[in-house]
C-alpha positions as CSV (number, residue, x, y, z in Angstrom):
1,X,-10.3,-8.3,17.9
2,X,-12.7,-5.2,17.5
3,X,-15.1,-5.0,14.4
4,X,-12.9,-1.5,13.5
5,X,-9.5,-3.7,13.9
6,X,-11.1,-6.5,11.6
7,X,-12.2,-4.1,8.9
8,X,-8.9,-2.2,9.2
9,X,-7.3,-5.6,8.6
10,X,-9.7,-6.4,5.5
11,X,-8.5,-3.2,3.9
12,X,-5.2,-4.5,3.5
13,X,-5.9,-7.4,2.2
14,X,-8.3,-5.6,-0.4
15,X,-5.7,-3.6,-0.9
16,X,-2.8,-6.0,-1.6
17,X,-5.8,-8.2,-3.9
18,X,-6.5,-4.9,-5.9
19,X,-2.9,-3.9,-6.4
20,X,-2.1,-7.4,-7.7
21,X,-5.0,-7.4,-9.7
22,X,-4.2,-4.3,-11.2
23,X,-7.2,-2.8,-9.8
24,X,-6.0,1.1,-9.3
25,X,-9.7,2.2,-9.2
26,X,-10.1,0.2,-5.9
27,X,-7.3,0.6,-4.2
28,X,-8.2,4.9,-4.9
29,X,-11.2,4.2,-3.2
30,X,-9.6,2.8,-0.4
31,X,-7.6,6.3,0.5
32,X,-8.8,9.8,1.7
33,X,-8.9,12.4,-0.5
34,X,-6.1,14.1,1.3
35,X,-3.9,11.1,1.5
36,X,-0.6,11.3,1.9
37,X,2.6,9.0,1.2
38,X,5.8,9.4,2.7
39,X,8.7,7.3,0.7
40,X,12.4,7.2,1.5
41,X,14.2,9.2,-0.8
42,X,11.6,11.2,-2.5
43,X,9.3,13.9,-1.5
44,X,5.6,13.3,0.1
45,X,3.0,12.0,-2.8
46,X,-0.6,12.9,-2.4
47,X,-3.4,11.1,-3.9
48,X,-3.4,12.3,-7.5
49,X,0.3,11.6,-7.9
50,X,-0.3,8.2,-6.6
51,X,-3.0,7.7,-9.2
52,X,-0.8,9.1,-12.2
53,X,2.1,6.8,-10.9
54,X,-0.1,3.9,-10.6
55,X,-2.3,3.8,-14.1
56,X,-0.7,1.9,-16.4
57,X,-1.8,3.4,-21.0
58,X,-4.6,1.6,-22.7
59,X,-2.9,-1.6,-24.2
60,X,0.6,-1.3,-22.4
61,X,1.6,-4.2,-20.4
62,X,1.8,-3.5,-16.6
63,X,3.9,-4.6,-13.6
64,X,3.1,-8.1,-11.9
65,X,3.4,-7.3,-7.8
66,X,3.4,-9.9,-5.4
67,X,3.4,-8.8,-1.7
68,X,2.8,-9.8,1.9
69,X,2.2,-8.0,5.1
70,X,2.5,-9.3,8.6
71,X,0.6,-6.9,10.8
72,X,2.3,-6.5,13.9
73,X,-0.6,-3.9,15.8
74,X,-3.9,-1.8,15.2
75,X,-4.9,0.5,17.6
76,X,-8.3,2.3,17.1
77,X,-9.3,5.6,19.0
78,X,-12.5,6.8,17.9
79,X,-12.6,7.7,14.5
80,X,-8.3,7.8,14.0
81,X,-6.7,4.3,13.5
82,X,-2.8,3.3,13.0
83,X,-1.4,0.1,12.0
84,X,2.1,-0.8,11.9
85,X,3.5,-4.0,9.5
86,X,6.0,-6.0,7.9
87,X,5.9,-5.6,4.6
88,X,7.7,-6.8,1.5
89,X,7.2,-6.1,-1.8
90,X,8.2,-7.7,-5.0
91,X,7.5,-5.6,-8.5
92,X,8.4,-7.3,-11.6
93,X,8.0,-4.3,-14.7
94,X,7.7,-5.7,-18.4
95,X,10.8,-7.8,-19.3
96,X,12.3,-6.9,-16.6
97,X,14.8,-9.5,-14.8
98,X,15.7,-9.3,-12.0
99,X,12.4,-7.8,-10.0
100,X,12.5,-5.2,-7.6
101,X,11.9,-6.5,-4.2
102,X,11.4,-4.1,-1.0
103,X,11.0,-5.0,2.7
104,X,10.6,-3.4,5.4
105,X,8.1,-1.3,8.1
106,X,5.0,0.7,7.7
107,X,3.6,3.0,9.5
108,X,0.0,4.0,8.4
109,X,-2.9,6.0,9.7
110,X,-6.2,5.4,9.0
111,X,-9.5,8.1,9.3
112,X,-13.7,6.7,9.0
113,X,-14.9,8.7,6.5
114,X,-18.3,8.4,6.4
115,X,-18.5,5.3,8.3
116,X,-16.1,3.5,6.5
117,X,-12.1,3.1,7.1
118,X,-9.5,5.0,4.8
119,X,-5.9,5.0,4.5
120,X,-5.2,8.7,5.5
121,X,-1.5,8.7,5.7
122,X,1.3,6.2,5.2
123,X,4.7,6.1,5.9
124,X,6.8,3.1,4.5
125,X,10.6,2.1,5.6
126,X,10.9,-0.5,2.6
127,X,14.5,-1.0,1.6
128,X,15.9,-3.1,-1.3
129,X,16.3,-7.0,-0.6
130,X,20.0,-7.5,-2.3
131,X,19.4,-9.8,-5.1
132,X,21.1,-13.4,-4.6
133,X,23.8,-14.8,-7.2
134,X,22.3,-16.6,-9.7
């Protein structure tokens, strides 16, 4: 494994760490500037959107996530990287029951800014996991 496929593969975990923890400010910092989000469904999300849809008001409880990725590749070419995954997603709002669980494929690109590796662009194939009878 390269050092740029090993830091690529540290970001996601940061990244799923951060978004369990709540931590929006890290997983911003983890994105270009120019990031983009393409969702089933619903039209591309930049950056700022993300943000907005992500911070949860002062005081108000917030969503519990649980996720887990399998990464299947990384390929690196100079300073462009994509990585495509297995990923499912389980997102539990305030008093909600059942959660909301997603699986599914990504597709995501990756750009060094500055030395360091950024989610660029990110296109995700999750579907909803039918809930079993209780």
């Amino acid at each position: 494994m390269t050092s740029d496929e090993a830091q690529i593969r540290t970001l996601v975990d940061i990244w799923q760490a951060a978004t369990q923890a709540g931590d929006v400010d890290t997983v911003l910092d983890l994105m270009t500037d120019d990031a983009v989000f393409l969702v089933p469904g619903r039209p591309p999300m930049d950056k700022a959107e993300f943000a907005k849809l992500s911070r949860v008001p002062p005081g108000a409880p917030r969503p519990t996530f649980e996720s887990a990725s399998e990464i299947m590749e990384v390929q690196v070419s100079g300073d462009l990287a994509y990585l495509w995954s297995r990923l499912s997603v389980r997102v539990t709002p305030p008093g909600a029951d059942p959660p909301i669980e997603r699986a599914g494929h990504t597709l995501t690109i990756f750009r060094r800014v500055d030395g360091e590796w950024r989610l660029a662009r990110d296109a995700n194939l999750l579907v909803a996991v039918p809930q079993e009878d209780a």
